[in-house]
C-alpha positions as CSV (number, residue, x, y, z in Angstrom):
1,X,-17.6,245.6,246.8
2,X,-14.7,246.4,249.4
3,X,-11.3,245.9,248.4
4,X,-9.0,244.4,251.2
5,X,-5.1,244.3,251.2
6,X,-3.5,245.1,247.8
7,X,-4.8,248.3,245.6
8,X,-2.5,248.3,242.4
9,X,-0.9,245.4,240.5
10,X,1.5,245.6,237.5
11,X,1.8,243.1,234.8
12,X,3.8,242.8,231.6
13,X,0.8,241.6,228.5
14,X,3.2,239.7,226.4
15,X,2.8,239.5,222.3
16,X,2.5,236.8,220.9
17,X,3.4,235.3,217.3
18,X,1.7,232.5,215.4
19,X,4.1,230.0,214.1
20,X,1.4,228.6,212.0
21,X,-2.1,229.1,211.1
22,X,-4.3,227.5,209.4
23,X,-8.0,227.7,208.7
24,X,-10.5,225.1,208.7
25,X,-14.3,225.1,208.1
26,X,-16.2,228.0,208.1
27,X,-19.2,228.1,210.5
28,X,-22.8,229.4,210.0
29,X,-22.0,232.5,212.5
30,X,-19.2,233.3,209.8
31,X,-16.5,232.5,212.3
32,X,-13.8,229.9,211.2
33,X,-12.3,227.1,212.6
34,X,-8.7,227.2,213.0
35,X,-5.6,225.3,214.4
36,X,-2.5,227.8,215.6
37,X,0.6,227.4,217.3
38,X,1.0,230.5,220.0
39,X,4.4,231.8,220.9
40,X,4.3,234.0,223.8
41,X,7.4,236.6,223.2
42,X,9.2,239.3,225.3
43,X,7.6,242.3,223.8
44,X,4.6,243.8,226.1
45,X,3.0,246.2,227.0
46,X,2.9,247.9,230.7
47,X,0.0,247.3,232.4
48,X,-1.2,249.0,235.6
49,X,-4.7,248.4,237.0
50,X,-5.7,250.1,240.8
51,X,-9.0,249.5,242.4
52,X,-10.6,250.9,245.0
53,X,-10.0,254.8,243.7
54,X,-13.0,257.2,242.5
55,X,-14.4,256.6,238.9
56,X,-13.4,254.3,236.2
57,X,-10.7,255.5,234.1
58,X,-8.4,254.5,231.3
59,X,-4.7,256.2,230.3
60,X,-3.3,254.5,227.4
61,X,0.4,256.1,226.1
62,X,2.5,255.2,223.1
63,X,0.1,254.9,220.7
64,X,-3.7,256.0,219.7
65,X,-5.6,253.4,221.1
66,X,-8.9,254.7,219.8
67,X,-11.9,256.0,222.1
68,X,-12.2,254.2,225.6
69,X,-15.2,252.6,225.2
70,X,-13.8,250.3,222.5
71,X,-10.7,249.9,224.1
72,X,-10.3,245.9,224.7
73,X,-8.6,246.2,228.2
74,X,-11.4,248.8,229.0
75,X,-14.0,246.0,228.2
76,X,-12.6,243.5,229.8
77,X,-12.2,245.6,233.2
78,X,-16.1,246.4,232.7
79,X,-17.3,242.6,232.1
80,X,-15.0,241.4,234.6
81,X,-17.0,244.1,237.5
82,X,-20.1,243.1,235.8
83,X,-19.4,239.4,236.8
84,X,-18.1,239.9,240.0
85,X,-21.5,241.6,240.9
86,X,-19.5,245.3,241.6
87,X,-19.6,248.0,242.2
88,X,-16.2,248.2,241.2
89,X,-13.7,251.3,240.5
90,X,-11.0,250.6,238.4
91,X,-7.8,252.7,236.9
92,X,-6.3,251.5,234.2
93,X,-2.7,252.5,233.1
94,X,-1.1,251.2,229.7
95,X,2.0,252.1,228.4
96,X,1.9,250.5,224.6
97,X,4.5,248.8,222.5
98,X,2.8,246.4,220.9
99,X,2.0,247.6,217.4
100,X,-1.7,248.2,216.9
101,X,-3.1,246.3,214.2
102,X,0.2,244.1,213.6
103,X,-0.8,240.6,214.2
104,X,0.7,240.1,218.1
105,X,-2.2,240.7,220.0
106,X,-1.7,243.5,221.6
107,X,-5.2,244.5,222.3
108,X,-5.7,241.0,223.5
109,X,-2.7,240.8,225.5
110,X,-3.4,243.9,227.2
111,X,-7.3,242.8,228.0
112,X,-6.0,239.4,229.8
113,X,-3.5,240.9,231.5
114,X,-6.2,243.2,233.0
115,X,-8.5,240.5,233.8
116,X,-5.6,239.0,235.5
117,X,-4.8,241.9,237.8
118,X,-8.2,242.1,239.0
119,X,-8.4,238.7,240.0
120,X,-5.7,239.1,242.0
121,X,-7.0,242.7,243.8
122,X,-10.7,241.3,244.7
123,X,-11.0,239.9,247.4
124,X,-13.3,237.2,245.7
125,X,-11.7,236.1,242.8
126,X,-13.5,234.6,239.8
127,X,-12.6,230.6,239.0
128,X,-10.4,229.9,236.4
129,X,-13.5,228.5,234.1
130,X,-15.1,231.6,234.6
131,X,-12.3,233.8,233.8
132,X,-11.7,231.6,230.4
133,X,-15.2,232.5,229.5
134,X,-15.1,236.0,230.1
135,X,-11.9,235.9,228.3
136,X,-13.4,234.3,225.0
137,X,-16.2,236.7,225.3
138,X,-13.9,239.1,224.4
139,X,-11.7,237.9,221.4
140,X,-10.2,234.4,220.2
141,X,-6.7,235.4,221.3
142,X,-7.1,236.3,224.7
143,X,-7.8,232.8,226.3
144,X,-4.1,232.3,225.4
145,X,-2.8,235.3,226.5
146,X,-5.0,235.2,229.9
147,X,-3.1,231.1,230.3
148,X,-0.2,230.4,232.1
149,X,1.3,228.9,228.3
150,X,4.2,229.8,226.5
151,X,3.8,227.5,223.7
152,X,0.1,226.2,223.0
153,X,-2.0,224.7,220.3
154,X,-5.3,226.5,219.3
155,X,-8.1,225.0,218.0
156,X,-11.6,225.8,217.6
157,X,-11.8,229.7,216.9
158,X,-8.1,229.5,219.4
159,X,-9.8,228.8,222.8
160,X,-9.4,224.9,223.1
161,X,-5.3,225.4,224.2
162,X,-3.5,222.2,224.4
163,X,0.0,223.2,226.3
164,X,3.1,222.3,224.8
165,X,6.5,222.4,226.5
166,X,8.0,225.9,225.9
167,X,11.0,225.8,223.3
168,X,14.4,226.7,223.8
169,X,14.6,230.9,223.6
170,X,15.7,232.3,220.4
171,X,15.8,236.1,218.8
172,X,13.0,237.6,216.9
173,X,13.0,240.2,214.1
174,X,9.5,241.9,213.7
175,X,8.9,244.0,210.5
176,X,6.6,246.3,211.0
177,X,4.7,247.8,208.1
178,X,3.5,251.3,208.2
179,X,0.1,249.8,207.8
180,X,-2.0,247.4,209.7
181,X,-4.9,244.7,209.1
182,X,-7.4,243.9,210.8
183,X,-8.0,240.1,211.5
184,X,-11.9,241.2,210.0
185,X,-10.8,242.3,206.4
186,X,-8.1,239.4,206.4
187,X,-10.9,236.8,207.0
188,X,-12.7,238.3,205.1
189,X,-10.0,238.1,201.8
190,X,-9.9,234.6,202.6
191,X,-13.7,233.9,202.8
192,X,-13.8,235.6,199.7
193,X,-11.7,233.2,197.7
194,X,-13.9,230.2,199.3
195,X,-10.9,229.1,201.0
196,X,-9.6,227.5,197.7
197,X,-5.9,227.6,198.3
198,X,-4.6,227.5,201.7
199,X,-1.2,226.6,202.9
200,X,-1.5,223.0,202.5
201,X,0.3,222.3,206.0
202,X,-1.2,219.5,208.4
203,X,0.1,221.1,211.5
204,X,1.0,217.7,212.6
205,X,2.9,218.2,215.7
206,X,5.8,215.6,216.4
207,X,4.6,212.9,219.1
208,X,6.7,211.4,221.6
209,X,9.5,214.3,221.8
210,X,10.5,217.7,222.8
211,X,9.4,219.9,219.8
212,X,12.4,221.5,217.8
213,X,12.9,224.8,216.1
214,X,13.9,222.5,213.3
215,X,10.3,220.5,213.7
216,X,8.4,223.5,213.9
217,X,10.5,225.4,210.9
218,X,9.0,222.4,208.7
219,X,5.3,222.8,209.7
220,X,5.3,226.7,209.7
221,X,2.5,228.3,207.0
222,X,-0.1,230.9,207.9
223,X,-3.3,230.5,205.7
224,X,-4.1,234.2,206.2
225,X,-0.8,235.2,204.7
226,X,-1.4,234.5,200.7
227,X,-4.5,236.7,200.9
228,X,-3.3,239.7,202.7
229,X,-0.1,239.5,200.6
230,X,-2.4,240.6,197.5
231,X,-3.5,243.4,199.3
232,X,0.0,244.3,200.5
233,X,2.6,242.6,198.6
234,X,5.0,244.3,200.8
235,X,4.1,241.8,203.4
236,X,5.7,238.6,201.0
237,X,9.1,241.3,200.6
238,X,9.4,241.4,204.6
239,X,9.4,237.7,204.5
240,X,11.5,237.0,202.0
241,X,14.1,239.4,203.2
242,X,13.8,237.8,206.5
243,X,14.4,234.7,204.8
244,X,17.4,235.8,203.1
245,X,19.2,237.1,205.9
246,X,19.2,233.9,207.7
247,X,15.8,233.3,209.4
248,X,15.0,230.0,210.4
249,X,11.2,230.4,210.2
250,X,10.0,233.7,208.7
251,X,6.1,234.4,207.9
252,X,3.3,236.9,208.7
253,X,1.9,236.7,212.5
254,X,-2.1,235.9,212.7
255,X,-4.1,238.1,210.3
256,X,-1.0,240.3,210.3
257,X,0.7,243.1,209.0
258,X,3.6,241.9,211.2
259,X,6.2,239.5,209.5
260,X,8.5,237.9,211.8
261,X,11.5,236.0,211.6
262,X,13.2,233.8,214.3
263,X,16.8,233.5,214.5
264,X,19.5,232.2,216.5
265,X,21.3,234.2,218.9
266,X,22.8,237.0,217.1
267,X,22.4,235.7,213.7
268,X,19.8,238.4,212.8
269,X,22.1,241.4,212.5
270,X,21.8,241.4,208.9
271,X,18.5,240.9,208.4
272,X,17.9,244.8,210.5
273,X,19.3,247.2,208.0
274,X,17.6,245.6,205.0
275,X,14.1,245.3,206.3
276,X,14.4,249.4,207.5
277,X,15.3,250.0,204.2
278,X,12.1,248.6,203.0
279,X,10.2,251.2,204.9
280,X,9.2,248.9,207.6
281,X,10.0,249.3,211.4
282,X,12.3,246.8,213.0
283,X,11.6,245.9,216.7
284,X,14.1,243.1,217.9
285,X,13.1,240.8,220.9
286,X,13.0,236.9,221.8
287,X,10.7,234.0,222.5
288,X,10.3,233.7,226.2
289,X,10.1,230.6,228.5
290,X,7.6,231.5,231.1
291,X,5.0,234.0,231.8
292,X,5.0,237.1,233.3
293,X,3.7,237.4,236.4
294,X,1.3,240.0,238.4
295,X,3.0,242.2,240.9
296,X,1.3,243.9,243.9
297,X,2.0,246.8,245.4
């Protein structure tokens, strides 16, 4: 395959928080159904993808990423050449501050954001249904993360997105435990307890209106968070903390160990000192209102 015109893009992969979570039936493949609410927020990783050069290669910095063959962004650059019948070079460059293992979808964010710059440097692009799929193939999160969405509701294993209207920006106080999860043990804590207690929330959206902070305050509940909170009971001490300290929504992102808390501007001051003196990591940063987009060079 011959590249034409642009050889490098650059694109920001954005975390993302769940606002809630809950988890429905379990299927025979052992994945489970879930409804979530995904926030896309400012926090992201650096993403650099070239084409055209010699080899394949991958350069992750700011945290061990583990070998390159299980790298997600590496496996969706080799998928994506697969089904865009290559031969197909690729450097990757990713400059990481999303924690690993936290929850945000950092692994996720940085594999769509990949698959996104290398639609836009082939000359052929793939179609948007294709790129979904390949996207899927790859984790539950990453449909999101490859959309155009600020704010959608998951369903199925997270694929189906139904877009929402994005929500007026606020601050964000992550807690970062000197620990991850992985979403695999924290399914499988909850499988393990048969599902018998789970938030109880409906995740019934308001109809009609522009959602509210104050709407989706009332709705928030992750499933996963009970369970991993008995393995780590420092996760429920993040939360409450946040709580305490004026959070209008505080609670454990997807299968965790990050606890966030959303504030309004500058009202989470408080809340910085008394989470690092836990032992946890503090990285401040907002909800965002659009996307960020792929730049060439």
């Amino acid at each position: 395959m011959r590249a034409h015109g642009p050889r490098t893009a650059r694109v920001e992969a954005q975390a993302k928080i769940n606002l809630f979570l809950r988890i429905l039936s379990r299927e025979q493949s052992g994945y489970h159904q879930l409804e979530t609410l995904f926030q896309r927020i400012a926090l992201a990783d650096s993403i650099t993808v070239s084409i055209g050069g010699a080899g394949r290669t991958l350069d992750c910095r700011g945290a061990d990423a583990g070998p390159v063959e299980q790298n997600l962004a590496w496996r969706a650059a080799v998928v994506f050449a697969d089904r865009a019948g290559g031969p197909l070079n690729f450097q990757i460059e990713i400059e990481k501050r999303i924690p690993i293992g936290g929850g945000l979808g950092g692994g996720s964010a940085d594999a769509a954001a990949v698959l996104r710059a290398l639609n836009t440097l082939v000359p052929t692009p793939l179609d948007p249904a294709s790129l979904a799929e390949l996207a899927f193939s790859l984790g539950a999160d990453v449909p999101y993360l490859l959309s155009r969405h600020v704010l959608a509701l998951g369903s199925g294993r997270g694929e189906k997105l139904f877009p929402l209207e994005a929500l007026p920006v606020r601050d964000i106080l992550l807690a970062v435990p000197p620990f991850g999860v992985s979403s695999a043990d924290a399914f499988g804590w909850f499988a393990a307890q048969k599902a018998a207690r789970h938030s109880g929330t409906r995740a019934t959206l308001p109809v009609g209106r522009k959602l509210e902070w104050k709407a989706i305050a009332a709705l928030a509940a992750n499933d996963l968070e009970s369970v991993v909170e008995a393995q780590h009971p420092e996760i429920g001490t993040l939360r409450d903390t946040l709580r305490a300290n004026g959070a209008i929504l505080a609670q454990m992102s997807g299968s965790g160990s990050t606890v966030f808390g959303v504030f309004e501007a500058g009202k989470g001051r408080g809340a910085v000192d008394a989470i690092a003196a836990s032992g946890a990591r503090v990285v401040a940063t907002s909800t965002v209102e659009s996307i960020a987009t792929v730049e060439l060079e």
